[in-house]
C-alpha positions as CSV (number, residue, x, y, z in Angstrom):
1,X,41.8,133.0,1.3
2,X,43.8,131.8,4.2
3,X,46.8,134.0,4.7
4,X,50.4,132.8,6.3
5,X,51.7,134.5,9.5
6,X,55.0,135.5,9.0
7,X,57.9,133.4,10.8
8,X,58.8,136.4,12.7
9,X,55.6,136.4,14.1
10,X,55.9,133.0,15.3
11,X,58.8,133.3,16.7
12,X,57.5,135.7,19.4
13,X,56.0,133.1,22.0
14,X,59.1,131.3,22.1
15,X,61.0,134.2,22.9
16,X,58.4,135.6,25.7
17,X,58.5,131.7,27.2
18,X,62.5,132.3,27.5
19,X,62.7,135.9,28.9
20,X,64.3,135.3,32.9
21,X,62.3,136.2,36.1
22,X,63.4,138.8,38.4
23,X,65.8,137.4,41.5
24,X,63.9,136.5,44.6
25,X,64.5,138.9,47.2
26,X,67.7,138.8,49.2
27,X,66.7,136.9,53.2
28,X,65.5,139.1,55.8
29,X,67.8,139.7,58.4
30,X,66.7,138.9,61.8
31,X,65.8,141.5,64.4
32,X,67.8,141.7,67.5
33,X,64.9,140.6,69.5
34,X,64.3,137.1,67.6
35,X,68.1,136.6,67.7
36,X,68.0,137.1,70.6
37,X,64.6,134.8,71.1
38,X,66.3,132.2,68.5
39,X,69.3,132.0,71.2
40,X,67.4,131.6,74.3
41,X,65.7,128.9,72.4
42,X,68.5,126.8,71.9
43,X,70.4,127.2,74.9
44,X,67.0,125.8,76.4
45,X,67.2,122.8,74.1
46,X,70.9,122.0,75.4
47,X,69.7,122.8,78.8
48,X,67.1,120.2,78.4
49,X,69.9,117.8,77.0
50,X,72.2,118.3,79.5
51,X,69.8,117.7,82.5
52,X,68.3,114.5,80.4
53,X,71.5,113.5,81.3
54,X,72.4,114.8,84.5
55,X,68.9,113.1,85.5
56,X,70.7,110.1,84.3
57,X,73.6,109.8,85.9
58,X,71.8,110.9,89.0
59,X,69.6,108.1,89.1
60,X,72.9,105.3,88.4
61,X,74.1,107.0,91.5
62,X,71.3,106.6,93.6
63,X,71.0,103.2,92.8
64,X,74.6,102.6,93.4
65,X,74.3,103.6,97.1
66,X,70.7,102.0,97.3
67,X,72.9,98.4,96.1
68,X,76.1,99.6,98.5
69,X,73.1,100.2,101.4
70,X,71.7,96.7,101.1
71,X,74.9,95.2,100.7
72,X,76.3,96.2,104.3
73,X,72.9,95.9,105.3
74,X,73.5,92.3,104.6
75,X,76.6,92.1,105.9
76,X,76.2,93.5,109.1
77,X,73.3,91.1,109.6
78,X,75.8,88.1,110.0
79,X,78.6,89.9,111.9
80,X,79.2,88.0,115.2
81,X,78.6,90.7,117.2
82,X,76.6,89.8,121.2
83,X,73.8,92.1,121.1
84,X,71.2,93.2,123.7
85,X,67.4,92.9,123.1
86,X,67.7,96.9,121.6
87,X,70.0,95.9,119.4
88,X,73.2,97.5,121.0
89,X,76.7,95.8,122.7
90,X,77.2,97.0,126.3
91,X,79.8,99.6,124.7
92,X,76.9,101.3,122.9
93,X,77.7,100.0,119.3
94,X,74.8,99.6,117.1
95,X,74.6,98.2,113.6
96,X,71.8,100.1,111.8
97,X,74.2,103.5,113.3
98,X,77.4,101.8,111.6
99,X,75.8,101.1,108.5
100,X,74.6,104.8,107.8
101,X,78.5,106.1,108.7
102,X,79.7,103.6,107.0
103,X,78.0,103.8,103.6
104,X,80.3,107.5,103.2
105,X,83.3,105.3,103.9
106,X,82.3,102.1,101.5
107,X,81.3,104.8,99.1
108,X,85.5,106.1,99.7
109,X,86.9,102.5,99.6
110,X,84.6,101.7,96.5
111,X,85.2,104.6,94.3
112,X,87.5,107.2,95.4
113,X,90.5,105.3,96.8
114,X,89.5,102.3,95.1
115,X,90.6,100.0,97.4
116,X,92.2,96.6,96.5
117,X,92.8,94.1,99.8
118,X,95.4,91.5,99.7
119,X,95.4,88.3,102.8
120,X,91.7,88.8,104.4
121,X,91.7,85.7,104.8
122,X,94.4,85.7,107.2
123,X,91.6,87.4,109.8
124,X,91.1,84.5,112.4
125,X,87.6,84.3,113.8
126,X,86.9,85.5,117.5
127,X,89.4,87.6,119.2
128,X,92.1,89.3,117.3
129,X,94.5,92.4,117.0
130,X,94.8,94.5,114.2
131,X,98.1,96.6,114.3
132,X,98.7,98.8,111.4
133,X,101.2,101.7,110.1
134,X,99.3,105.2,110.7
135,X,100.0,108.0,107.9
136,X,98.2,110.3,106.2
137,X,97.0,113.5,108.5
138,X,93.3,112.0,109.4
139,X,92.5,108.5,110.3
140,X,91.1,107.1,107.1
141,X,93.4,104.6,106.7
142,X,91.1,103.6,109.9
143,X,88.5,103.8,107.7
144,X,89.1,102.2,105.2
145,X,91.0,98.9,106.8
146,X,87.3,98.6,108.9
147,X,85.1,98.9,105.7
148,X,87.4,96.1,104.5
149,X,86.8,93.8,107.5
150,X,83.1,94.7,106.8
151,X,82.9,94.3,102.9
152,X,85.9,91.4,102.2
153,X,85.8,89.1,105.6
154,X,83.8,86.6,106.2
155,X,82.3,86.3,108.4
156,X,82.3,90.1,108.3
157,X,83.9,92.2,111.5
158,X,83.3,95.2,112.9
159,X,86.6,96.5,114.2
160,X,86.9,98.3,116.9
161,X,89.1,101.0,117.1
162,X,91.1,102.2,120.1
163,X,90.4,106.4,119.6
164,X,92.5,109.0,120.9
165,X,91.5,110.2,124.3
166,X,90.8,113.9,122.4
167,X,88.5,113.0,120.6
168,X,85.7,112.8,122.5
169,X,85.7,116.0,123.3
170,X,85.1,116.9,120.1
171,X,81.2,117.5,119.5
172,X,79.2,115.0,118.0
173,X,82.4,112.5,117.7
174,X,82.2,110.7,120.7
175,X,78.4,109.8,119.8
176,X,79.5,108.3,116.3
177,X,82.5,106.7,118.0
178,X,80.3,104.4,120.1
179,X,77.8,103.7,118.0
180,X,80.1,102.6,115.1
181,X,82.1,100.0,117.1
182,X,85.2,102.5,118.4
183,X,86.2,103.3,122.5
184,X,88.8,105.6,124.1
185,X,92.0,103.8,123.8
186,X,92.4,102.5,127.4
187,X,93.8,99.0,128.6
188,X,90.4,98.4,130.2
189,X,88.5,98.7,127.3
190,X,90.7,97.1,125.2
191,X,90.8,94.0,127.4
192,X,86.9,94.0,127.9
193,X,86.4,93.7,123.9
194,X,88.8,91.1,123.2
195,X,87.3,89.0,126.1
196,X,83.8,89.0,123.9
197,X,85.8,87.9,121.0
198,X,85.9,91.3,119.2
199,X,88.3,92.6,116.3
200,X,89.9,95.4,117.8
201,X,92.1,97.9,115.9
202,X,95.5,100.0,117.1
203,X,98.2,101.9,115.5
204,X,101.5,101.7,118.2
205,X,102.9,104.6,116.0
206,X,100.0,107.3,117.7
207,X,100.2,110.5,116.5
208,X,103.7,110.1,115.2
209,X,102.6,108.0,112.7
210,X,99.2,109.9,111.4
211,X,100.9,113.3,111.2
212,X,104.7,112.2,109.6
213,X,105.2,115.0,106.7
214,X,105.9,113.6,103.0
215,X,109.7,113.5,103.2
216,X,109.3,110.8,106.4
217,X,106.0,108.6,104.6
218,X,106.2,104.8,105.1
219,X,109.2,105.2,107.7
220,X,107.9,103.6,110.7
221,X,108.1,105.6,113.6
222,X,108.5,104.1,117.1
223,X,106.0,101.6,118.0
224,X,104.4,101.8,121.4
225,X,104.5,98.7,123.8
226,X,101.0,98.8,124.6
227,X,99.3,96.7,122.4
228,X,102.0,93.5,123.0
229,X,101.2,93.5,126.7
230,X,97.8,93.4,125.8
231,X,98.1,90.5,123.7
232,X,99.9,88.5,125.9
233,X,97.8,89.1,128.9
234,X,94.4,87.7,127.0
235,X,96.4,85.7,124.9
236,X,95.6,87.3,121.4
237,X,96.9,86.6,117.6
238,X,97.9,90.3,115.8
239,X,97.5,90.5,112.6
240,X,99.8,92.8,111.3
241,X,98.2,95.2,108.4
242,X,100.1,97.8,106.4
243,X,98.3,100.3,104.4
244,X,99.8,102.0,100.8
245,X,98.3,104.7,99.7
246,X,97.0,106.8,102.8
247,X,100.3,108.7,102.6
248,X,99.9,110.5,99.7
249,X,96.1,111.5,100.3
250,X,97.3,114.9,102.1
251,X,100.6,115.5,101.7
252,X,102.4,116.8,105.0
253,X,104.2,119.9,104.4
254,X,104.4,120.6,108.3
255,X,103.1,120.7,111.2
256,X,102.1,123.2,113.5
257,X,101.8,121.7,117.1
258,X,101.3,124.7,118.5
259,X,98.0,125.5,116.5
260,X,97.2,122.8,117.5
261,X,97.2,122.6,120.6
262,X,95.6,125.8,120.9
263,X,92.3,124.0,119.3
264,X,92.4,121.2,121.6
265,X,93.9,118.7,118.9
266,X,97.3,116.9,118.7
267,X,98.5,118.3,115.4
268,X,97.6,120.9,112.9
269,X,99.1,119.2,109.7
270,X,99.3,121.8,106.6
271,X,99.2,120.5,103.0
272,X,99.7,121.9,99.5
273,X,96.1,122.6,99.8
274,X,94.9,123.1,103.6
275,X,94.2,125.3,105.1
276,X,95.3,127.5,101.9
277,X,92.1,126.5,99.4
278,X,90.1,126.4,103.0
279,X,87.2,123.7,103.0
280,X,88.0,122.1,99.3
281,X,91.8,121.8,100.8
282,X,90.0,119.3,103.0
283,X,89.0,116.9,100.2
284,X,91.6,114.4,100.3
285,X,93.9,113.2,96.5
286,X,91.9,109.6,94.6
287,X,95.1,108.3,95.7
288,X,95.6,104.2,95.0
289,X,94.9,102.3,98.0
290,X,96.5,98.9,99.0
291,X,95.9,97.1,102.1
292,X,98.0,93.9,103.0
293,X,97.0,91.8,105.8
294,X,99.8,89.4,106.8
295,X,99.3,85.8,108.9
296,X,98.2,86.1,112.7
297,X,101.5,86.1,114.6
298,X,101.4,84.7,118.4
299,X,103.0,85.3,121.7
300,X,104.2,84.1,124.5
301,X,105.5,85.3,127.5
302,X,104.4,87.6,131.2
303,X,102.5,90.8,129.9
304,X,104.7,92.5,132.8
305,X,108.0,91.8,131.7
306,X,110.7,94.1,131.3
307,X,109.9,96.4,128.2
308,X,113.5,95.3,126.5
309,X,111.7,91.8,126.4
310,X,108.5,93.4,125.2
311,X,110.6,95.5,122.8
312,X,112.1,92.4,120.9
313,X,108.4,91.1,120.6
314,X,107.4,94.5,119.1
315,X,109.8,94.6,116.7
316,X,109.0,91.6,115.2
317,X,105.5,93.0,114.4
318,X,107.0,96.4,113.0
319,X,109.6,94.3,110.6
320,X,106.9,92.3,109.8
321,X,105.1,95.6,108.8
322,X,107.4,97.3,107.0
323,X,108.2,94.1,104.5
324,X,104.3,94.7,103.8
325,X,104.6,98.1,103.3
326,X,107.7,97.7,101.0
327,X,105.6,95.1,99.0
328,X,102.7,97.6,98.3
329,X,105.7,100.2,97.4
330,X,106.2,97.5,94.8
331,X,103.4,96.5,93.3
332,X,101.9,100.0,92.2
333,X,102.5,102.0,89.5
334,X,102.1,105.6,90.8
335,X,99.9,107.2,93.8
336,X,96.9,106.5,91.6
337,X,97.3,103.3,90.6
């Protein structure tokens, strides 16, 4: 006889199938040392992220100044330039010198100041004289008007640049002045270049001019005589150039001649940042820089005249100037742009 389980019975798998399970156990809390391993670990990874890109940007810089190498390179190829069979001018300028000082400046004009220039084409071919306003504490207004004539002219120029007669005494700089085009500013050598049909460079306002402080930028000081003589004696266009934007790179504050003097220099200019923040004080403000170069004016007349007569012919040249100067005033937007 087959007897019936009874329902309660029955019941009793059900009831085991729904009983809970006891709660997992609660995460184990790191030790100090694999937090400590566990950091390290992914600071690596960022590391390893960050220099992935660093890599990166390092290698679009290299071949940005491989491209700016080959480019003045190229340029320097066709400047017209009389060169000996060693590749130098009797003054001891020599191309493959220029280009290696000059990629730091084209790498200035391309980047840091980037440069816009207005009338190149108003640069005559064979003999001509550049005369520009001077501001900004050191000479790369210079600079950057001859990486310019270099990068934007054609045919490309070297200019050659009249320096102070200081400055060779300075070590090393009277080496890189002859090899990258520039003399001591005497008559003689002046004459002497622009007979072989060079570009030469000069600022009448000196010193003056280079080491005015920021109350007195873009007010023309006095022009020297000088370069007027010069012209009219080898009978040479000037091109007047004015420069916006060099005045702001270092602010003048003051300037203490007699520091100066005592190291051998014509002017110890301080800044808002030199010499208080020492070398970084050197690195000069991304300021905006314009560069206007106006139509070749000529002259006629005795080199030896009177200097009233000279005078009048000067200040032709410096009103020419300043108009220049007061169109760049106009044109920008702020210092840096």
């Amino acid at each position: 006889m087959i007897r019936r389980m009874p329902a309660r019975a029955a019941a009793a798998p059900r009831a085991a199938a729904t009983s809970r399970r006891p709660p997992p156990p609660p995460p184990r809390e790191p030790s100090p040392v694999e937090a400590v391993l566990e950091a390290i670990g992914g600071a690596v990874g960022l590391a390893g992220s960050a220099l992935g890109l660093a890599g990166g940007a390092v290698d679009a810089v290299a071949a940005q100044l491989i491209a700016l190498d080959r480019e003045l390179r190229d340029k320097l190829e066709r400047i017209p330039t009389a060169l000996n069979e060693f590749g130098y001018d009797p003054f001891g300028f020599n191309p493959d010198a220029a280009r290696r000082a000059l990629l730091g400046s084209a790498l200035l004009y391309r980047y840091w100041f980037r440069v816009e220039t207005h009338g190149i084409d108003h640069l005559p071919p064979g003999r001509v004289l550049l005369i520009g306003n001077h501001g900004g504490q050191i000479a790369l207004d210079g600079a950057m008007i001859g990486v310019a004539c270099v990068l934007e002219a054609e045919p490309p120029r070297i200019i050659r640049g009249m320096g102070e007669y200081w400055l060779p005494t300075v070590p090393w700089v009277n080496l890189v002045m002859v090899r990258t085009g520039s003399v001591v500013g005497t008559p003689r050598n002046c004459v002497e270049l622009l007979e072989r049909g060079e570009c030469v460079i000069a600022f009448p306002e000196g010193v003056r001019g280079m080491n005015k402080t920021f109350w007195e930028r873009y007010q023309l000081k006095e022009f020297g005589q000088g370069f007027m003589r010069l012209a009219l004696e080898t009978d040479t266009p000037i091109v007047p150039v004015a420069v916006v934007g060099a005045e702001e790179q270092y602010p003048g504050l003051a300037n203490l001649a007699g520091v100066g003097r005592l190291l051998g220099m014509p002017a110890f200019p301080v800044t808002p940042f030199w010499p208080l923040l020492g070398p970084l004080g050197a690195v000069p403000l991304p300021t905006k820089y314009r560069i206007y170069f106006g139509e070749p004016l000529h002259f006629a007349g005795d080199p030896n005249d009177e200097d009233e007569v000279i005078a009048e012919k000067v200040d032709l040249v410096k009103s020419r100037i300043a108009g220049m100067i007061a169109q760049g005033l106009a044109a920008r937007r702020s210092w840096f742009f």
